[in-house]
Structure formats: C-alpha cells, structure tokens
C-alpha positions as CSV (number, residue, x, y, z in Angstrom):
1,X,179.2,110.7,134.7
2,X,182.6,109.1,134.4
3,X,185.7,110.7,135.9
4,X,187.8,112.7,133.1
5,X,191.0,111.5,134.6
6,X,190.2,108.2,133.2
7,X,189.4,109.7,129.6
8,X,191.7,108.6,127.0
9,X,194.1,111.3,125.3
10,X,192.8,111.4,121.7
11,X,193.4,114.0,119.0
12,X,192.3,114.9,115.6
13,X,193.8,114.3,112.4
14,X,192.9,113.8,108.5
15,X,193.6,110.5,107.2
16,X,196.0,111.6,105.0
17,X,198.1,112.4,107.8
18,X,198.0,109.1,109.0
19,X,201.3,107.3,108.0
20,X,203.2,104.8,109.7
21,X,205.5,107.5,110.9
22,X,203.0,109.6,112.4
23,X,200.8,106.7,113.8
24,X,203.9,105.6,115.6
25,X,205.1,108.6,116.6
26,X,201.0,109.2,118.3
27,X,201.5,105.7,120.1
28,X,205.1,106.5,121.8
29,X,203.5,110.2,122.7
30,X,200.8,108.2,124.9
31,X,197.6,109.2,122.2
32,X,196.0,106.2,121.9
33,X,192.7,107.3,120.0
34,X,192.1,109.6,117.1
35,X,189.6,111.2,115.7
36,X,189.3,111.4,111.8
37,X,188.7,115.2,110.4
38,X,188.4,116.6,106.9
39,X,189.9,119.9,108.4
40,X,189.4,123.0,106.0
41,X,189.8,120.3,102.8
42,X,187.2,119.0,101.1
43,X,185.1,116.4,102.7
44,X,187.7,113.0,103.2
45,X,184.7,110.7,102.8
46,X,184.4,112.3,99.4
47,X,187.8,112.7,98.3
48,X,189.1,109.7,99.9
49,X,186.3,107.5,99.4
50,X,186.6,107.0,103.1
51,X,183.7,104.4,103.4
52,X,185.9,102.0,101.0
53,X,189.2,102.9,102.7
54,X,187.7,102.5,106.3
55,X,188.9,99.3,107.4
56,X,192.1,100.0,105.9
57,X,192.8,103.4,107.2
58,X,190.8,101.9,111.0
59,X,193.5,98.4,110.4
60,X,196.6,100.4,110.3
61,X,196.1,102.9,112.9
62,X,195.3,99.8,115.0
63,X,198.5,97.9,113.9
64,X,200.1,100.9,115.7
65,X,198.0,100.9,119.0
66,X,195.9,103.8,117.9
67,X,192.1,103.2,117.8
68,X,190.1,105.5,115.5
69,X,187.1,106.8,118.3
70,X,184.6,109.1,116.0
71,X,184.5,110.6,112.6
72,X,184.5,114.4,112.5
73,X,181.7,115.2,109.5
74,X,182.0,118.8,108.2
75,X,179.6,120.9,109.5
76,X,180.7,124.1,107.5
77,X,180.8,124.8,103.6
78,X,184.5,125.0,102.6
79,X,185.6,126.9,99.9
C-alpha cells in the first residue's frame, strides 16, 4: 500500500466549473488533480457531450498544471 503522505491533493468539480480562472486559481492553491463530477445536475457526459469535449476540457486543465485523475459517473437518479 503506498504512503498517503505521498497522495496527491485532488478535488472534485463539474466541468462547467472549470475556467481559466478557477483552474488557476486550483494550481496556485497546490491541487494539482481533479476529479470530474456531474454533482446533483444532470449527467455532464450527457449534457456536455463530455466524450466529444474530453480532450478539450483534459487539454486545458493541463495547460494549467491540473491533471483530470477519474470521472465521477452518477450513481443516483437526479431529479
């Protein structure tokens, strides 16, 4: 098992959070990977067409030192 001291500090956040401001912002704060999450919206990879948008939304969060670890699928009906 690896030592959580050397665990990354990652957080969670929908891709329509992810602007330039926020991505920076992330970076300075020391998170360097994210995890994608629909939240309590519908799914993103519906209403985003996420698999289309992937490399773009994975390129710019890179371009700001932020790597995109895991995709959070919904595992809940949303109303």
């Amino acid at each position: 098992m690896t030592n959580r001291k050397n665990w990354p500090l990652a957080l969670s956040i929908s891709p329509g959070e992810l602007t330039d401001e926020a991505l920076s912002a992330l970076a300075a704060a020391g998170i360097k990977q994210a995890e994608l999450s629909s939240g309590n919206i519908a799914p993103f990879y519906e209403t985003l067409v996420f698999t289309h948008k992937a490399k773009k939304i994975v390129a710019r969060a890179r371009a700001h030192g932020v790597e995109i670890g895991s995709v959070h699928l919904p595992f809940a009906p949303f109303s």
